[in-house]
C-alpha positions as CSV (number, residue, x, y, z in Angstrom):
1,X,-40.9,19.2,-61.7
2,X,-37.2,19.8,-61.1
3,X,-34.7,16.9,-62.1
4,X,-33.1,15.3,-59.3
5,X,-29.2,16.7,-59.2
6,X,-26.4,13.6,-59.9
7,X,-24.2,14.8,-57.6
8,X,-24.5,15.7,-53.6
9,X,-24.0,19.3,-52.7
10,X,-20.5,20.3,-51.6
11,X,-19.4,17.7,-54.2
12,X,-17.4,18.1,-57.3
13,X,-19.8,18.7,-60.1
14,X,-22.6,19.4,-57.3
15,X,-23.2,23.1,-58.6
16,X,-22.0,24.3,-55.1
17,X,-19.3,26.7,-55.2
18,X,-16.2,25.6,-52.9
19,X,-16.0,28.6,-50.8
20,X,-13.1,30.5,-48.6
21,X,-10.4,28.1,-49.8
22,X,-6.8,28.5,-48.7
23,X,-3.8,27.6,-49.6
24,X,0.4,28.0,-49.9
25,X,1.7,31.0,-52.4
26,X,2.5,28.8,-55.7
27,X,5.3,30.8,-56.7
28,X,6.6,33.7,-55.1
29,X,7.6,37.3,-56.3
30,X,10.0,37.6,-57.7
31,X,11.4,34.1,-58.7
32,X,11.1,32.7,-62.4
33,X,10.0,28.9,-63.5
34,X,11.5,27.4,-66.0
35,X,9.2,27.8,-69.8
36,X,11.0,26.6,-72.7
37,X,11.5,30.1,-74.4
38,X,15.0,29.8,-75.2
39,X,15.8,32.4,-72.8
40,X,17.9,31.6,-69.7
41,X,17.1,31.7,-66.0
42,X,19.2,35.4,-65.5
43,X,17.9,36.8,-68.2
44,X,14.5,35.5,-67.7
45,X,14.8,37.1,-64.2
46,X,16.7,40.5,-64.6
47,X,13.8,41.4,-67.6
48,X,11.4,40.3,-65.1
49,X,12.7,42.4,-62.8
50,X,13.3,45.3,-64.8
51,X,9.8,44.8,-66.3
52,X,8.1,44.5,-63.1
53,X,9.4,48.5,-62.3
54,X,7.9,49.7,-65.7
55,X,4.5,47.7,-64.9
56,X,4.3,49.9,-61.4
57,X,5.1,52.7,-62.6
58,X,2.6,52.2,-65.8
59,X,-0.1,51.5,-63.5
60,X,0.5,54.6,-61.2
61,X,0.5,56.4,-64.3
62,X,-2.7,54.8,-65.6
63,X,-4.1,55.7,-62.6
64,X,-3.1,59.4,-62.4
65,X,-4.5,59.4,-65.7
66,X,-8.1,58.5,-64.6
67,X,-7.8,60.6,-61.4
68,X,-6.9,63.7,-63.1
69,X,-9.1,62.9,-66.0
70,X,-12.0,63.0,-63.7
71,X,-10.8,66.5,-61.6
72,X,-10.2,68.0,-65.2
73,X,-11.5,72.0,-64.8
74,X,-11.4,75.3,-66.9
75,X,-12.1,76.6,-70.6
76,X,-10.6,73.6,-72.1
77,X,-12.5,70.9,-69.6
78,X,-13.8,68.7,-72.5
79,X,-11.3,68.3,-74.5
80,X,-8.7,67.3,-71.6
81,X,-11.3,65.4,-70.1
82,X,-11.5,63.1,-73.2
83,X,-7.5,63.4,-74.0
84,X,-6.8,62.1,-70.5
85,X,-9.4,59.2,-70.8
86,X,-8.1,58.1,-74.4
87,X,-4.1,58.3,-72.7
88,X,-5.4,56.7,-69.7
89,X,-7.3,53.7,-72.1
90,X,-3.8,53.3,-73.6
91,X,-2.0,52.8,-70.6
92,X,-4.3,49.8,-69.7
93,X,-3.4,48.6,-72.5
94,X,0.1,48.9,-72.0
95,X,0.0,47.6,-68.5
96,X,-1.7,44.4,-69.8
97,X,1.2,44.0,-72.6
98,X,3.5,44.3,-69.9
99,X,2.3,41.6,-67.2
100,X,1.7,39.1,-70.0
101,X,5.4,39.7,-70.9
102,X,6.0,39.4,-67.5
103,X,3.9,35.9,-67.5
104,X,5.5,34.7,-70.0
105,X,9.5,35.3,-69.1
106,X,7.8,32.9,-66.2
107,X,8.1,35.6,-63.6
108,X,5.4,36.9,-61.1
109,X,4.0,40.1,-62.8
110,X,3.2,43.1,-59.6
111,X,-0.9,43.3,-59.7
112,X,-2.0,44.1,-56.1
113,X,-2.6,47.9,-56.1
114,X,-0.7,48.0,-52.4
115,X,2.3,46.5,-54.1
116,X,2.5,48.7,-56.8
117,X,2.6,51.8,-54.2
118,X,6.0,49.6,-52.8
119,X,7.7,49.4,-56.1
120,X,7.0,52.5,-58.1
121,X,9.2,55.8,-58.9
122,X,6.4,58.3,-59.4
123,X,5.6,60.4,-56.5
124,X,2.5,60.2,-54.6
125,X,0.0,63.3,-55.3
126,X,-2.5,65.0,-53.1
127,X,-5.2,63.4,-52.3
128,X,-7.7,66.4,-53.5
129,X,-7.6,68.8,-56.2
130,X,-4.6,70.6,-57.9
131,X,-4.5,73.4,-60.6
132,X,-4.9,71.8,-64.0
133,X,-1.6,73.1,-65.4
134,X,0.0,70.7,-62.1
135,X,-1.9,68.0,-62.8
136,X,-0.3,68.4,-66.6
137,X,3.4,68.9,-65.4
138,X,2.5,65.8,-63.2
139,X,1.4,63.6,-65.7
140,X,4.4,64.8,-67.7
141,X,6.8,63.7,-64.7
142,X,5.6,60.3,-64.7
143,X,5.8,59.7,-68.2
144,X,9.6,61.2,-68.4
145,X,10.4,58.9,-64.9
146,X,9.1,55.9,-67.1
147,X,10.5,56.7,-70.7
148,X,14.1,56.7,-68.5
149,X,13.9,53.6,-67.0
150,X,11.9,52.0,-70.2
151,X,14.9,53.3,-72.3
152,X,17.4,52.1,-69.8
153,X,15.6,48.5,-69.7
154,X,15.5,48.1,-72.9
155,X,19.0,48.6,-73.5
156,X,20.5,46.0,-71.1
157,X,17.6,43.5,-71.9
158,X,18.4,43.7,-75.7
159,X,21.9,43.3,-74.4
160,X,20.8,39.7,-72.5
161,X,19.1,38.4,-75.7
162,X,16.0,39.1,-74.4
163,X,14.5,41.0,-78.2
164,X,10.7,40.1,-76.8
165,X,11.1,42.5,-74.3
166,X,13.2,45.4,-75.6
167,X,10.3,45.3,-78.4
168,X,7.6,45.6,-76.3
169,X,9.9,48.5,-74.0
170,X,10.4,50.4,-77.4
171,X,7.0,50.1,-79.4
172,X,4.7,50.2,-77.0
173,X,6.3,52.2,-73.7
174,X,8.4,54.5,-75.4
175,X,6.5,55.1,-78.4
176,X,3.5,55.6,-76.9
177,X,4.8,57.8,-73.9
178,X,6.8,59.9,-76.3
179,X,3.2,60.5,-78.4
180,X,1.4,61.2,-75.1
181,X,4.3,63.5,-73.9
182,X,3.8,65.5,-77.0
183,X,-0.1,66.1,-76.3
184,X,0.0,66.8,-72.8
185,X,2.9,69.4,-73.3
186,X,1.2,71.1,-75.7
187,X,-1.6,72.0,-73.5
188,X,0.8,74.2,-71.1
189,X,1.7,76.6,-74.1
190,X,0.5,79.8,-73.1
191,X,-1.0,81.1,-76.7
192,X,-3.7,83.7,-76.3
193,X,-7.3,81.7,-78.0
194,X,-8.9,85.5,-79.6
195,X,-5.8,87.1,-80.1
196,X,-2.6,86.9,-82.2
């Protein structure tokens, strides 16, 4: 025998989810709330700003990542299929780092995929396939639009006060884009594989 529920359905506690609520945007894009950081309002809100860029362009990259790692072709298929994967693990990673940093400067970080296409840099691709040495040199494009503005960012946030961020720009974005850079690359050198 079932016990009786203590609460009415529809009622807090009930068990009942409250479905197809609606309500007012809490805090819009592109504002920040105050959070006792020791960071002023401008600063707070020019690194959110600036952050916001790198986050789209991250995420376009992260994506082109996944994309290409999946239309990977040729002689050396496995071992860009996995390289593209780990870069496009990375990036995730890095896309988290930078909407929590966003978060945290009390800004609004960009999630919303049809956002993202509004506020990034990188160039859109084909929908299909390219040749593998495009898909490279594209994934190399992205990462040199980003490492740019990441440098760039960094610079003028330091320059604010703001060390959080121009840490997290230089250690994690650059750093890791300048590593990635250096594999990807590496794969368009035309060496012969059975003769020297």
């Amino acid at each position: 025998m079932r016990p009786a529920p203590t609460t009415a359905p529809g009622q807090p506690g009930g068990g009942q989810p409250l479905l197809h609520q609606k309500g007012a945007e809490t805090q819009p894009f592109g504002t920040v709330k105050q959070l006792p950081i020791g960071l002023g309002h401008d600063t707070r809100m020019y690194a959110g700003q600036r952050l916001n860029r790198v986050l789209a362009d991250t995420q376009i990259l992260y994506s082109l990542y996944k994309k290409h790692h999946w239309l990977m072709r040729g002689a050396t298929f496995y071992a860009l299929h996995l390289m593209l994967d780990e870069h496009a693990e990375r990036q995730l990673a890095i896309v988290d780092a930078l909407a929590e940093r966003i978060q945290s400067l009390g800004a609004v970080a960009v999630g919303d995929p049809r956002h993202v296409a509004e506020l990034t840099s990188i160039p859109r691709p084909p929908d299909g396939v390219e040749p593998v040495p495009v898909m490279l040199s594209r994934l190399l494009d992205a990462h040199e639009r980003i490492l740019v503005d990441a440098r760039d960012a960094a610079a003028r946030i330091a320059a604010e006060g703001d060390e959080g961020s121009n840490d997290l720009l230089i250690s994690e974005v650059v750093r890791t884009g300048e590593a990635q850079v250096w594999f990807l690359a590496e794969h368009l050198v035309d060496t012969p594989l059975v003769r020297a």
